[in-house]
CHARMM-style PDB file with segment names, atoms N, HN, CA, C and O in Angstrom:
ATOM      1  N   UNK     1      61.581 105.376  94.523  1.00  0.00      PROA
ATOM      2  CA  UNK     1      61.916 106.021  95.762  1.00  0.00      PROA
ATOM      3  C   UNK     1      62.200 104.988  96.856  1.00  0.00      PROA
ATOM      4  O   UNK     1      63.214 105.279  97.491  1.00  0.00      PROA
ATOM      5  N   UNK     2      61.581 103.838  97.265  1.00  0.00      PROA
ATOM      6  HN  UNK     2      60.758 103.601  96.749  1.00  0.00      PROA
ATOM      7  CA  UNK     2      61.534 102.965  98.088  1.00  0.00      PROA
ATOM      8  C   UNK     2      63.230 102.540  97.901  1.00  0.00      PROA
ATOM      9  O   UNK     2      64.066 102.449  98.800  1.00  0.00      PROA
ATOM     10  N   UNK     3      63.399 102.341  96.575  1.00  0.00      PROA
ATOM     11  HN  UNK     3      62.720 102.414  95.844  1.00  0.00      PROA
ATOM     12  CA  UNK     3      65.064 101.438  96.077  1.00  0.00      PROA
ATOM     13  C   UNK     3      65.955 102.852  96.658  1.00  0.00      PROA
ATOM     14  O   UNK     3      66.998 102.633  97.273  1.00  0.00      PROA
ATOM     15  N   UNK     4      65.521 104.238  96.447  1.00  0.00      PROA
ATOM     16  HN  UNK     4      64.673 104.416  95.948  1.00  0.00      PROA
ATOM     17  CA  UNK     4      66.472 105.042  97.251  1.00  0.00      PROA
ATOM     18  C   UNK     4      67.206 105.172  98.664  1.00  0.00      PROA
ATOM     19  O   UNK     4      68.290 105.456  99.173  1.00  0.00      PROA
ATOM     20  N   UNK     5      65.778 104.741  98.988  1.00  0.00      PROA
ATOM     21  HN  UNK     5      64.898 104.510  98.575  1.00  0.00      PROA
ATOM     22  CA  UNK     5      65.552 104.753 100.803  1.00  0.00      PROA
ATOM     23  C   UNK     5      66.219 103.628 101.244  1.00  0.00      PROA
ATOM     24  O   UNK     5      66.745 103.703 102.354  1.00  0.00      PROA
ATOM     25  N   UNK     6      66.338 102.327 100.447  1.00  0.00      PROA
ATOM     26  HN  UNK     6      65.911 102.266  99.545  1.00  0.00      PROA
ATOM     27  CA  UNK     6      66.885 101.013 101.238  1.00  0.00      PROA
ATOM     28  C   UNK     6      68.436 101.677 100.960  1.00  0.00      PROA
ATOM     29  O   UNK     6      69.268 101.736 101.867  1.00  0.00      PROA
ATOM     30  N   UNK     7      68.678 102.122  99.706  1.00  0.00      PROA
ATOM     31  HN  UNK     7      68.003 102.074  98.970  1.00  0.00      PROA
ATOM     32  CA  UNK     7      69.821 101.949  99.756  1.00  0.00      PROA
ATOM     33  C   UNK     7      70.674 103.002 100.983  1.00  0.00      PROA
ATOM     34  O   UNK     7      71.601 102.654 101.713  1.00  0.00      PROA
ATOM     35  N   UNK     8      70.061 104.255 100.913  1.00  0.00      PROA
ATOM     36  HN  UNK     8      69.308 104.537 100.319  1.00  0.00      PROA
ATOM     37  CA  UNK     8      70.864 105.456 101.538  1.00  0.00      PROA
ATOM     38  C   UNK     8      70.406 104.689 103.273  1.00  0.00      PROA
ATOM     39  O   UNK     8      70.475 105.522 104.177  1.00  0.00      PROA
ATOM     40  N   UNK     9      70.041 103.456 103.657  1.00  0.00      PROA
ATOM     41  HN  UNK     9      69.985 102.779 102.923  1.00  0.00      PROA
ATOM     42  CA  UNK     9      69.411 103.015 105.129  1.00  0.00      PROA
ATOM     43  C   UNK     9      70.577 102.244 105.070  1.00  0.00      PROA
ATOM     44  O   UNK     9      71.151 102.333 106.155  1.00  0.00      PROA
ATOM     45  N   UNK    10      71.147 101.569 104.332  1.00  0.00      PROA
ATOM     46  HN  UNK    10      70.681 101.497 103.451  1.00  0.00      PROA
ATOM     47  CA  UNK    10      72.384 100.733 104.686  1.00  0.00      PROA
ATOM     48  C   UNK    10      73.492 101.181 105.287  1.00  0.00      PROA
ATOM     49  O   UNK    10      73.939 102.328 105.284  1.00  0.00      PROA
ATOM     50  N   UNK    11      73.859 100.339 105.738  1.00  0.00      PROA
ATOM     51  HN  UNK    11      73.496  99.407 105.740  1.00  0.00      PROA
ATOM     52  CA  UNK    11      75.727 100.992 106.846  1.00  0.00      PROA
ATOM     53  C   UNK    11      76.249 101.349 105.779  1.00  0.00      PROA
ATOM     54  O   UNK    11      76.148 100.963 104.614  1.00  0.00      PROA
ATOM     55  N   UNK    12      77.181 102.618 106.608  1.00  0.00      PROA
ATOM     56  HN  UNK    12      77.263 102.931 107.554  1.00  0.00      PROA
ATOM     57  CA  UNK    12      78.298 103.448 105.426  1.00  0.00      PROA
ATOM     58  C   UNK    12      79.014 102.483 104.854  1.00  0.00      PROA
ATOM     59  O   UNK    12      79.212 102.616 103.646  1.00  0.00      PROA
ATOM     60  N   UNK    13      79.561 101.332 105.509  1.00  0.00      PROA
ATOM     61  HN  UNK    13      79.401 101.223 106.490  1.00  0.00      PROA
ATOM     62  CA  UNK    13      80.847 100.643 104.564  1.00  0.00      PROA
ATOM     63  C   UNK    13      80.542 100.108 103.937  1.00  0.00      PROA
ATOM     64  O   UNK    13      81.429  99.715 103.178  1.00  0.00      PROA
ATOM     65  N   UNK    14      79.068  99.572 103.622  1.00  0.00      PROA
ATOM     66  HN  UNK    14      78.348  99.892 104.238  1.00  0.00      PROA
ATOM     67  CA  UNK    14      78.498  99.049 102.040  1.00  0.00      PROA
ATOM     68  C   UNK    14      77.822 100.101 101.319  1.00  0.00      PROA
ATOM     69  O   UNK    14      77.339  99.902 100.204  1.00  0.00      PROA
ATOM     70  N   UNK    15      77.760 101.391 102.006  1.00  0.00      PROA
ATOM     71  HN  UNK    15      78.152 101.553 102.911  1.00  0.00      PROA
ATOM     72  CA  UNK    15      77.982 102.215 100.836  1.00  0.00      PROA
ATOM     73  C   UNK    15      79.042 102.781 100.144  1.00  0.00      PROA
ATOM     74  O   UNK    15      79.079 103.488  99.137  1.00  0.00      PROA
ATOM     75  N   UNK    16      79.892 102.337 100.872  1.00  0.00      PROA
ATOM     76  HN  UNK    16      79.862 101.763 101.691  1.00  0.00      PROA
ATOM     77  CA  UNK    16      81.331 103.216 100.516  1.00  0.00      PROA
ATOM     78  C   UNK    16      82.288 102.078  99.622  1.00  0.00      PROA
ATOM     79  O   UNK    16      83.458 102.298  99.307  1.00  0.00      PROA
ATOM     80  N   UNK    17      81.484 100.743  99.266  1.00  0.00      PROA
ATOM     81  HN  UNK    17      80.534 100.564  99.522  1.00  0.00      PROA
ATOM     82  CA  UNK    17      82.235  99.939  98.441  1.00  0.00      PROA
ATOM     83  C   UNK    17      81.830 100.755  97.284  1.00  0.00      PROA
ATOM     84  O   UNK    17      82.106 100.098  96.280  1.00  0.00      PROA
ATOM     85  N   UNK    18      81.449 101.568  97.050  1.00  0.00      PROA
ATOM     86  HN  UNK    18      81.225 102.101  97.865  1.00  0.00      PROA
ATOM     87  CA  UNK    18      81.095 102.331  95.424  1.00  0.00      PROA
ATOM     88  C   UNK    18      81.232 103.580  95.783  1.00  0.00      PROA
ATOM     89  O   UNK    18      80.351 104.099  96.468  1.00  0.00      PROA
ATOM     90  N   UNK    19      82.537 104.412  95.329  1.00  0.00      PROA
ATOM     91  HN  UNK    19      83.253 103.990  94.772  1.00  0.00      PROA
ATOM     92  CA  UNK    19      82.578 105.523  95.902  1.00  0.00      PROA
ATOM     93  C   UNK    19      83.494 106.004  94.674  1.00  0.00      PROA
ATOM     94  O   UNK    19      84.677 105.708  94.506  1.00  0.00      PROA
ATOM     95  N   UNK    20      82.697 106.802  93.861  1.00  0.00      PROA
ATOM     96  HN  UNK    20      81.736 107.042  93.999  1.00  0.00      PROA
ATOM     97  CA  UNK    20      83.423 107.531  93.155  1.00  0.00      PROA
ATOM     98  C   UNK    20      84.760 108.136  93.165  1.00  0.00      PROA
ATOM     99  O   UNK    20      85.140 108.711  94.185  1.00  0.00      PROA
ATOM    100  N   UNK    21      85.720 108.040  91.833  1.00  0.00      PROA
ATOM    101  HN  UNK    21      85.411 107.573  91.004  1.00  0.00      PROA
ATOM    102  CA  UNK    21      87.058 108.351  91.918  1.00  0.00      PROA
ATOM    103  C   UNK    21      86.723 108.761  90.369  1.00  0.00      PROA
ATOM    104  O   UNK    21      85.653 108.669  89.768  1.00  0.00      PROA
ATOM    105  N   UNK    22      88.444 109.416  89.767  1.00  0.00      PROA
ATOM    106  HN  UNK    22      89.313 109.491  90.256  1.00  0.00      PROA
ATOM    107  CA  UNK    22      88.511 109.229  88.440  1.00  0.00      PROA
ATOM    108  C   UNK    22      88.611 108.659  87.698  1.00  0.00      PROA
ATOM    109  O   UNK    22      88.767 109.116  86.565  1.00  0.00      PROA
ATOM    110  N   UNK    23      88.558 106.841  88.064  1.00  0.00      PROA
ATOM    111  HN  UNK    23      88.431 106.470  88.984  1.00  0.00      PROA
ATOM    112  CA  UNK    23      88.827 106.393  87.138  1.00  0.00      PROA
ATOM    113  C   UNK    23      87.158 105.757  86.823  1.00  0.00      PROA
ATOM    114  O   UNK    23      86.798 105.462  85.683  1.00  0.00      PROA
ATOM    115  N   UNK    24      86.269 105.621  88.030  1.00  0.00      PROA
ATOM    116  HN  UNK    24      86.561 105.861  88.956  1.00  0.00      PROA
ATOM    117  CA  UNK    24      84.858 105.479  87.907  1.00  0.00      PROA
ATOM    118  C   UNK    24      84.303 106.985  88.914  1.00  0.00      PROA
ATOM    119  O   UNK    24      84.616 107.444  90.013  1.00  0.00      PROA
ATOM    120  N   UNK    25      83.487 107.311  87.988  1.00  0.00      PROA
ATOM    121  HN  UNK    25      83.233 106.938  87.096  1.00  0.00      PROA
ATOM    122  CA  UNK    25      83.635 108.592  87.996  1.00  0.00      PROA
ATOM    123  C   UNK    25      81.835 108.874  88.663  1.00  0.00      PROA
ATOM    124  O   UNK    25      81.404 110.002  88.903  1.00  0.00      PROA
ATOM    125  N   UNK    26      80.902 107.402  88.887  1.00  0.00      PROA
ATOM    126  HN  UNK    26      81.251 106.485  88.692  1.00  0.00      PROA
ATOM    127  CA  UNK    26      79.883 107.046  89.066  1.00  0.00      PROA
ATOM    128  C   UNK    26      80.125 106.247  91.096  1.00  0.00      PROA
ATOM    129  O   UNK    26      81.071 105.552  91.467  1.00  0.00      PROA
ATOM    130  N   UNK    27      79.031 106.662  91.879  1.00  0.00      PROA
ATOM    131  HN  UNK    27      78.262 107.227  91.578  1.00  0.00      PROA
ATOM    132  CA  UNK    27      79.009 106.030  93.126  1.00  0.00      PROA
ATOM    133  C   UNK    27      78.668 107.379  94.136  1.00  0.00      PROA
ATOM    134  O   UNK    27      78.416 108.570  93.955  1.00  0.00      PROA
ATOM    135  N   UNK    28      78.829 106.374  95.419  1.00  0.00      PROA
ATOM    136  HN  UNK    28      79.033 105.406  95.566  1.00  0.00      PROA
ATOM    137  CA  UNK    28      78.629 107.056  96.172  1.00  0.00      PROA
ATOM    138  C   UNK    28      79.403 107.715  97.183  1.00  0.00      PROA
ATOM    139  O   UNK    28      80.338 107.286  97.859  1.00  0.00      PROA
ATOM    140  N   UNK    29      78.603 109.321  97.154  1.00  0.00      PROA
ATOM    141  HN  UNK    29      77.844 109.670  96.604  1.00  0.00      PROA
ATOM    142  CA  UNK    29      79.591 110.503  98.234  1.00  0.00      PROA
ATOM    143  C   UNK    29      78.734 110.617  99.497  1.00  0.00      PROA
ATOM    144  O   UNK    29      77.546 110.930  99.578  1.00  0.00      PROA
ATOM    145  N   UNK    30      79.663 110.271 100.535  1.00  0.00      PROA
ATOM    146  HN  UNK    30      80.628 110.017 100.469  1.00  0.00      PROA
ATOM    147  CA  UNK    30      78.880 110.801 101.865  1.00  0.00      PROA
ATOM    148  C   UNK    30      78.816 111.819 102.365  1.00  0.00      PROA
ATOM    149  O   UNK    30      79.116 112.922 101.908  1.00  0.00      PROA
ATOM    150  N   UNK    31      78.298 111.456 103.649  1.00  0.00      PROA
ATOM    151  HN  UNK    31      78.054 110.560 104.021  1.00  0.00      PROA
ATOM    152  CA  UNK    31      78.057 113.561 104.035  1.00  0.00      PROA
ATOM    153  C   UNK    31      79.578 113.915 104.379  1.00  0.00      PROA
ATOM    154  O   UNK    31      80.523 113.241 104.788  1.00  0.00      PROA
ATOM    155  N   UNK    32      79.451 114.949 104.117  1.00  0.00      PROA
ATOM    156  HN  UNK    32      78.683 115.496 103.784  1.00  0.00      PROA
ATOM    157  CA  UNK    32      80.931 116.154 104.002  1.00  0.00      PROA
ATOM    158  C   UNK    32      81.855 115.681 103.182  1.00  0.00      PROA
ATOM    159  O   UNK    32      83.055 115.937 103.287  1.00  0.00      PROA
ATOM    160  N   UNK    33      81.075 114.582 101.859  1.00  0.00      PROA
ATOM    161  HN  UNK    33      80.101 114.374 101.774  1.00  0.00      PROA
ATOM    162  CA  UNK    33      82.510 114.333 100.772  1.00  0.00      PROA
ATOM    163  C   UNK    33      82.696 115.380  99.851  1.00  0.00      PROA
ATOM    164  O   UNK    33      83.765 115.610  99.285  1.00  0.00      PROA
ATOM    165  N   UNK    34      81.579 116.058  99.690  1.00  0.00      PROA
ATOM    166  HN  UNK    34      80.711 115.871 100.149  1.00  0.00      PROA
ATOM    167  CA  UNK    34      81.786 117.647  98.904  1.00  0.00      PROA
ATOM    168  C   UNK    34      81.531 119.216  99.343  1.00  0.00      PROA
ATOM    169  O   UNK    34      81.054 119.596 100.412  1.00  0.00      PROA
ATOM    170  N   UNK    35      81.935 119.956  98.337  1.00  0.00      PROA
ATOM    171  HN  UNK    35      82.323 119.647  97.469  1.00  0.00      PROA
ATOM    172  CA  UNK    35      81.599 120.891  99.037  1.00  0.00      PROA
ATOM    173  C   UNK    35      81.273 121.718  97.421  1.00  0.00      PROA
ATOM    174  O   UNK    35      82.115 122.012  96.573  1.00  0.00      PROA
ATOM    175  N   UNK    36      79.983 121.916  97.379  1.00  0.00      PROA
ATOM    176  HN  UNK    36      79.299 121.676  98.068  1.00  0.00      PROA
ATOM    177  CA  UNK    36      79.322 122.848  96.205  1.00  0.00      PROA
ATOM    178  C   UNK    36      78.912 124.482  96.420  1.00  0.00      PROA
ATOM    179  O   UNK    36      78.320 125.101  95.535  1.00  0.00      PROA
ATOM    180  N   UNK    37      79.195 124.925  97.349  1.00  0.00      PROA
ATOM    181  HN  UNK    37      79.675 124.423  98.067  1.00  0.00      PROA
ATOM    182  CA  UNK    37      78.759 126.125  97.669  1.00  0.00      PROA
ATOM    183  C   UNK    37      80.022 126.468  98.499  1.00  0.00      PROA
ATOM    184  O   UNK    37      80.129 126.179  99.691  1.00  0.00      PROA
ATOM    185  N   UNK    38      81.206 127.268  97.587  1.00  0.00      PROA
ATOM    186  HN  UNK    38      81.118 127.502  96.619  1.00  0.00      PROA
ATOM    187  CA  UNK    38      82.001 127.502  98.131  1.00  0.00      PROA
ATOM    188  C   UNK    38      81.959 129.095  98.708  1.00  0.00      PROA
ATOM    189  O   UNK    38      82.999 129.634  99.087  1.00  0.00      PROA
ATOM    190  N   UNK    39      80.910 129.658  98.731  1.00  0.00      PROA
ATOM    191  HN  UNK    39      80.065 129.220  98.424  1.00  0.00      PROA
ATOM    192  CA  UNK    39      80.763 130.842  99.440  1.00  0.00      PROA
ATOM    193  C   UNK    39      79.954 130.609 100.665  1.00  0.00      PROA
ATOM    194  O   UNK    39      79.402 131.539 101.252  1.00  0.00      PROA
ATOM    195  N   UNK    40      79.886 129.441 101.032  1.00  0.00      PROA
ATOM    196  HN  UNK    40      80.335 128.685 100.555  1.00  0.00      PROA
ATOM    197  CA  UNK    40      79.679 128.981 102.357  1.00  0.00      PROA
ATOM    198  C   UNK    40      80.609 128.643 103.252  1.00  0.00      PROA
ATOM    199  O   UNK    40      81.324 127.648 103.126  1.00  0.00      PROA
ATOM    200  N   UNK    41      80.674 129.650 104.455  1.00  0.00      PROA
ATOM    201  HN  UNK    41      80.094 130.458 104.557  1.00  0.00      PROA
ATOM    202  CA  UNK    41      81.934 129.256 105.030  1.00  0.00      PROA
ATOM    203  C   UNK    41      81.194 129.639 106.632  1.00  0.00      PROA
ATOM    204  O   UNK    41      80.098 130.195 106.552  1.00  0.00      PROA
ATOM    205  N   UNK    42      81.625 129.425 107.758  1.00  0.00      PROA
ATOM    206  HN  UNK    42      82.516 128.974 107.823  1.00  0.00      PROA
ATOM    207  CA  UNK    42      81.275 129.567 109.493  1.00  0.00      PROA
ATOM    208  C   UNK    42      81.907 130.773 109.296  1.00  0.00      PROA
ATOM    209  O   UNK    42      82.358 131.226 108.245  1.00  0.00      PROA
ATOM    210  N   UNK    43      81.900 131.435 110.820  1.00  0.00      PROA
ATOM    211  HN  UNK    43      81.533 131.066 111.675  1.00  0.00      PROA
ATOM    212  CA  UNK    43      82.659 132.650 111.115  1.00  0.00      PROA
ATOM    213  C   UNK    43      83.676 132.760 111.292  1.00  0.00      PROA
ATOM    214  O   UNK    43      84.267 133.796 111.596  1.00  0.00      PROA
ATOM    215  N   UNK    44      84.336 131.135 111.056  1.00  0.00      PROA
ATOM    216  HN  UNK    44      83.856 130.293 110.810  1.00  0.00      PROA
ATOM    217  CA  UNK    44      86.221 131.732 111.129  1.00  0.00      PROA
ATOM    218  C   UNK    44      86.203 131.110 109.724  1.00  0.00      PROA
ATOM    219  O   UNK    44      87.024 130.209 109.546  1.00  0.00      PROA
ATOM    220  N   UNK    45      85.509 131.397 108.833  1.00  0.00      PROA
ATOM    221  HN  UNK    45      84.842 132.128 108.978  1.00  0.00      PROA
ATOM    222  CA  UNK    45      85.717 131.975 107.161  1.00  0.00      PROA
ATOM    223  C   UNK    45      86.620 130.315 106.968  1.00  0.00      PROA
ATOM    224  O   UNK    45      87.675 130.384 106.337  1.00  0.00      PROA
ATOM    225  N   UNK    46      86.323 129.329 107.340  1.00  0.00      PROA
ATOM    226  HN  UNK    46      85.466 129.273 107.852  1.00  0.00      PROA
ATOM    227  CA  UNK    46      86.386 127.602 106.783  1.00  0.00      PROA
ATOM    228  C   UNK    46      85.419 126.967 106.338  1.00  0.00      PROA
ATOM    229  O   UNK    46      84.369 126.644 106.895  1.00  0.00      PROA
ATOM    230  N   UNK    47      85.968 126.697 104.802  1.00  0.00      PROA
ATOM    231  HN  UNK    47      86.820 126.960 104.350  1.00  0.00      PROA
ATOM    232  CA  UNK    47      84.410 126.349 103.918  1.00  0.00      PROA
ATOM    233  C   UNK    47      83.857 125.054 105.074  1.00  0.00      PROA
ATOM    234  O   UNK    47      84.393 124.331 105.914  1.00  0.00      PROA
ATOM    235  N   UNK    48      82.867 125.213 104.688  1.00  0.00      PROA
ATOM    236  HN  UNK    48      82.431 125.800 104.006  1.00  0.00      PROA
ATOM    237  CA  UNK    48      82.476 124.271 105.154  1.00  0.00      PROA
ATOM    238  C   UNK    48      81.394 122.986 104.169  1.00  0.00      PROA
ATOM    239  O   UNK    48      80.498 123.385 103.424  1.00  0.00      PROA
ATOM    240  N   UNK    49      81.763 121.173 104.396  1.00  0.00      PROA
ATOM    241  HN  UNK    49      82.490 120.849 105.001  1.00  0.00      PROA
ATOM    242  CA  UNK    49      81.218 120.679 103.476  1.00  0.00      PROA
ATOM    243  C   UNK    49      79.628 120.248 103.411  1.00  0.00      PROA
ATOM    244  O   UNK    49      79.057 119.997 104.472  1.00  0.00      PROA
ATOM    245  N   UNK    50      79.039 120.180 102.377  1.00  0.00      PROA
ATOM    246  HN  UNK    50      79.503 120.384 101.515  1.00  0.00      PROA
ATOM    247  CA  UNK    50      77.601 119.777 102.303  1.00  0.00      PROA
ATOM    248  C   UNK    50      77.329 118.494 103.366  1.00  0.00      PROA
ATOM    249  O   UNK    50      78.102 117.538 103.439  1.00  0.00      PROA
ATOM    250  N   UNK    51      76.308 118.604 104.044  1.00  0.00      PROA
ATOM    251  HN  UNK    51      75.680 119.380 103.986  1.00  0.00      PROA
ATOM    252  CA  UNK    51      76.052 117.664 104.915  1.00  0.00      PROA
ATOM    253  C   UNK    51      74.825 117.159 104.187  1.00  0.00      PROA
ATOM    254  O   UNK    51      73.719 117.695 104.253  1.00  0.00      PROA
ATOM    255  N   UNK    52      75.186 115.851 103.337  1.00  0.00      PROA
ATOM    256  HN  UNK    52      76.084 115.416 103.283  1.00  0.00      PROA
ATOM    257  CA  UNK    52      73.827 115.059 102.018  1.00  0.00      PROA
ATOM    258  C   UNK    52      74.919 114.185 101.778  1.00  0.00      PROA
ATOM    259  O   UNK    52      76.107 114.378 102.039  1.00  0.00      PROA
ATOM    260  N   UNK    53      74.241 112.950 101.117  1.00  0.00      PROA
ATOM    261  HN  UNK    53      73.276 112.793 100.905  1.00  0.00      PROA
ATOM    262  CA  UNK    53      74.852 111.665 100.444  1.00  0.00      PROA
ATOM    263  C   UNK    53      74.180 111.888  99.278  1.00  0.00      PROA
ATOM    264  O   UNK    53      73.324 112.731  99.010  1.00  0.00      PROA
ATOM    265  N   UNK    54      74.777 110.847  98.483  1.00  0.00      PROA
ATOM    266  HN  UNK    54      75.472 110.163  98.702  1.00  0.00      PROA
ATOM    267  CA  UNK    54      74.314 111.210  96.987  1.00  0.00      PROA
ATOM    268  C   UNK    54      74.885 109.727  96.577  1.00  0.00      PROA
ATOM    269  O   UNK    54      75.921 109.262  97.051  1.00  0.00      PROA
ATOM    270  N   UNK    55      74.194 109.170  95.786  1.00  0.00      PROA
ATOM    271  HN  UNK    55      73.352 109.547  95.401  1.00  0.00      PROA
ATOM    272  CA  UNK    55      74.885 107.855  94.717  1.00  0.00      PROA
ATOM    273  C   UNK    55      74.265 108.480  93.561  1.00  0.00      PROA
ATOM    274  O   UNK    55      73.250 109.154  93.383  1.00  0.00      PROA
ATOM    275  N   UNK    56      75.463 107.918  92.637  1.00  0.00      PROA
ATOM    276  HN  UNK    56      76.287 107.371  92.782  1.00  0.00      PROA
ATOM    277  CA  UNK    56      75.214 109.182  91.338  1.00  0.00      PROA
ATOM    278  C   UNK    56      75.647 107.611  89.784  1.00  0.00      PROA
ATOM    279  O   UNK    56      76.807 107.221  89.653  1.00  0.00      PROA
ATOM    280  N   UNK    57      74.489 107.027  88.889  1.00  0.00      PROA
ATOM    281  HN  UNK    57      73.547 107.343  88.995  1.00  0.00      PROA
ATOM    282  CA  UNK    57      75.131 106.181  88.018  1.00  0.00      PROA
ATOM    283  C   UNK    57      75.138 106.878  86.664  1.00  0.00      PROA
ATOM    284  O   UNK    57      74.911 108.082  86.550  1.00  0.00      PROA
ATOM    285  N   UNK    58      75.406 106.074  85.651  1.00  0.00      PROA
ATOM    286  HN  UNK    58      75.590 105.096  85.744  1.00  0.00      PROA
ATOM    287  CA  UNK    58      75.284 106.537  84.296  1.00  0.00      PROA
ATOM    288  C   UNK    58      75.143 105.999  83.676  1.00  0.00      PROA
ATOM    289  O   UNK    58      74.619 104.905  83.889  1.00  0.00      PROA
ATOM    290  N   UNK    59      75.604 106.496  82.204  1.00  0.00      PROA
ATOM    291  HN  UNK    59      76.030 107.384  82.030  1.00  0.00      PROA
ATOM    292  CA  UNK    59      75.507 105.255  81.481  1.00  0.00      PROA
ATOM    293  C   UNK    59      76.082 104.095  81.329  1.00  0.00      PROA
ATOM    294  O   UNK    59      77.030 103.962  82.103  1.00  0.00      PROA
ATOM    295  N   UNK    60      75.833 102.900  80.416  1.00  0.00      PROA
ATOM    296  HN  UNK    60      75.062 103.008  79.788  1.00  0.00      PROA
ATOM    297  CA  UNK    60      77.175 101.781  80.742  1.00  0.00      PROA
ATOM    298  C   UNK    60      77.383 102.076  79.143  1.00  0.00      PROA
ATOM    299  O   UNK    60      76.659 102.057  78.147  1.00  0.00      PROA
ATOM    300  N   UNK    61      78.635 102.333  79.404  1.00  0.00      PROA
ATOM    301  HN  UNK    61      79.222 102.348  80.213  1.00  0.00      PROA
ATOM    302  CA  UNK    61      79.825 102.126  78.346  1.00  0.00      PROA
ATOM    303  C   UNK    61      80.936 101.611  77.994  1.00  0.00      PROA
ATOM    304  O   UNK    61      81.030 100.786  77.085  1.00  0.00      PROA
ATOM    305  N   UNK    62      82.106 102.138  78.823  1.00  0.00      PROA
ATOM    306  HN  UNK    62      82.029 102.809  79.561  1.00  0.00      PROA
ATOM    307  CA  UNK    62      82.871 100.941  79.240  1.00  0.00      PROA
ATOM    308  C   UNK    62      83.306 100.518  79.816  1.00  0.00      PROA
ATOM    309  O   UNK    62      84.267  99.750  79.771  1.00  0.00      PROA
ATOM    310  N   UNK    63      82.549 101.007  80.758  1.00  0.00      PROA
ATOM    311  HN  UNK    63      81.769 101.631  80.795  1.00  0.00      PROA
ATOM    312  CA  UNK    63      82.498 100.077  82.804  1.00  0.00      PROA
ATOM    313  C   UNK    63      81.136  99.471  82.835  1.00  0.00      PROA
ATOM    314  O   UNK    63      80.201 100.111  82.353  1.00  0.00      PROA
ATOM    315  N   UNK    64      80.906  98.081  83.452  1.00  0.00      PROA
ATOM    316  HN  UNK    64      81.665  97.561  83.843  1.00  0.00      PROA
ATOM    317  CA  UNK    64      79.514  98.403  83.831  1.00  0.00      PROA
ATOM    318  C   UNK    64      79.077  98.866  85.281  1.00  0.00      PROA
ATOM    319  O   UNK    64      79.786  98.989  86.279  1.00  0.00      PROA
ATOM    320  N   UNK    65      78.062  99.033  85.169  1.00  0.00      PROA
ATOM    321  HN  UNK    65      77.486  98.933  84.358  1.00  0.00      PROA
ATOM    322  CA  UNK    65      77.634  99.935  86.531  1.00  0.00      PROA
ATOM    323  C   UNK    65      77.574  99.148  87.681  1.00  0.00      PROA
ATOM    324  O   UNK    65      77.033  98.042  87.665  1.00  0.00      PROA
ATOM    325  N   UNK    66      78.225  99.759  88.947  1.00  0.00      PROA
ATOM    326  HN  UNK    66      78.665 100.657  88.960  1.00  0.00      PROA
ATOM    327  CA  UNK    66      78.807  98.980  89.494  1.00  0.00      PROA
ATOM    328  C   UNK    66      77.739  99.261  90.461  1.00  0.00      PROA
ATOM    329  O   UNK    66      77.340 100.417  90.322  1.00  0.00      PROA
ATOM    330  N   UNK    67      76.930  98.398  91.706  1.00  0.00      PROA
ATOM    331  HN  UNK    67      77.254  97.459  91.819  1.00  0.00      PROA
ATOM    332  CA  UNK    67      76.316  98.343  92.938  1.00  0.00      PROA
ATOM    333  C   UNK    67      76.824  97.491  94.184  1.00  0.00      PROA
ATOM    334  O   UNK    67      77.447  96.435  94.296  1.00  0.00      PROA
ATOM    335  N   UNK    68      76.313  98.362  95.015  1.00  0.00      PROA
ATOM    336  HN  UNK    68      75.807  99.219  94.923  1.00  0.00      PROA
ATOM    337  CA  UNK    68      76.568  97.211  96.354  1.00  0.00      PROA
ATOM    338  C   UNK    68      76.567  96.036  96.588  1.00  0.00      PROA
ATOM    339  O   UNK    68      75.497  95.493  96.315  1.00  0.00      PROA
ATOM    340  N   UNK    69      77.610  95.168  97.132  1.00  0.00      PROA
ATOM    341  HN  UNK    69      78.479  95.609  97.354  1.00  0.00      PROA
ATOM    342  CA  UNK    69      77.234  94.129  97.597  1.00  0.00      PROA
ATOM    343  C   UNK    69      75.892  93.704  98.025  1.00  0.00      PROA
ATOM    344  O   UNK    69      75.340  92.728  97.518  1.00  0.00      PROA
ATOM    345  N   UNK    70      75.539  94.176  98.636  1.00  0.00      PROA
ATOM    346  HN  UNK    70      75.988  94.969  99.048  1.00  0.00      PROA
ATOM    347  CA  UNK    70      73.863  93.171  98.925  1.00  0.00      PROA
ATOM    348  C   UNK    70      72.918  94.086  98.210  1.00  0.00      PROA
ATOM    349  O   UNK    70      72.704  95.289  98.067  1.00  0.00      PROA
ATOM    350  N   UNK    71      72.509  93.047  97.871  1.00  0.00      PROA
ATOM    351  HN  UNK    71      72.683  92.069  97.986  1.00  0.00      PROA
ATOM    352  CA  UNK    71      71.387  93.645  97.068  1.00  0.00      PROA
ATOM    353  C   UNK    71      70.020  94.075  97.198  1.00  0.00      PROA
ATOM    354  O   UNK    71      69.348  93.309  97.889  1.00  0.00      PROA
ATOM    355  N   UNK    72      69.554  94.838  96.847  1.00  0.00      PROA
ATOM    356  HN  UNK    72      70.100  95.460  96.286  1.00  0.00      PROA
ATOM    357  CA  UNK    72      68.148  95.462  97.325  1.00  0.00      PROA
ATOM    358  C   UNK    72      66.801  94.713  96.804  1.00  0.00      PROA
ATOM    359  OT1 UNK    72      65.693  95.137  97.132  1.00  0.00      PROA
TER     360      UNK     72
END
C-alpha cells in the first residue's frame, strides 16, 4: 500500500509517462480517462467520466513491464 500511495502522490506527467494504449495495454488512467458506468449521466443526460486513477500491470510476456521514471 505505501508503494501505491508514493506512486498515485507523484505529478501527473510522471504518471502519464505510462499510460495505457493498444499497443501496451498496461499503465496508467487518470481521473476522467474512463468512463465505466455508462448509465451515469448529469441532468443534461452527458455521460459523465469516473473521477479515480488507476495504474493497472500484468504479466511480462512480450513487453516488459514498464514504470516510471523515478523510482519509488
Amino acid at each position: 500500500m505505501k508503494i501505491s500511495k508514493e506512486f498515485f502522490d507523484l505529478p501527473s506527467n510522471i504518471k502519464k509517462e505510462i499510460i495505457s494504449s493498444k499497443h501496451y495495454p498496461y499503465g496508467y488512467n487518470g481521473l476522467n480517462d474512463e468512463n465505466l458506468s455508462l448509465g451515469y449521466k448529469n441532468s443534461a443526460t452527458i455521460l459523465l467520466s469516473d473521477v479515480k486513477e488507476s495504474f493497472s500491470i500484468g504479466p511480462e510476456h512480450e513487453q516488459k513491464i514498464r514504470w516510471p521514471s523515478k523510482a519509488l
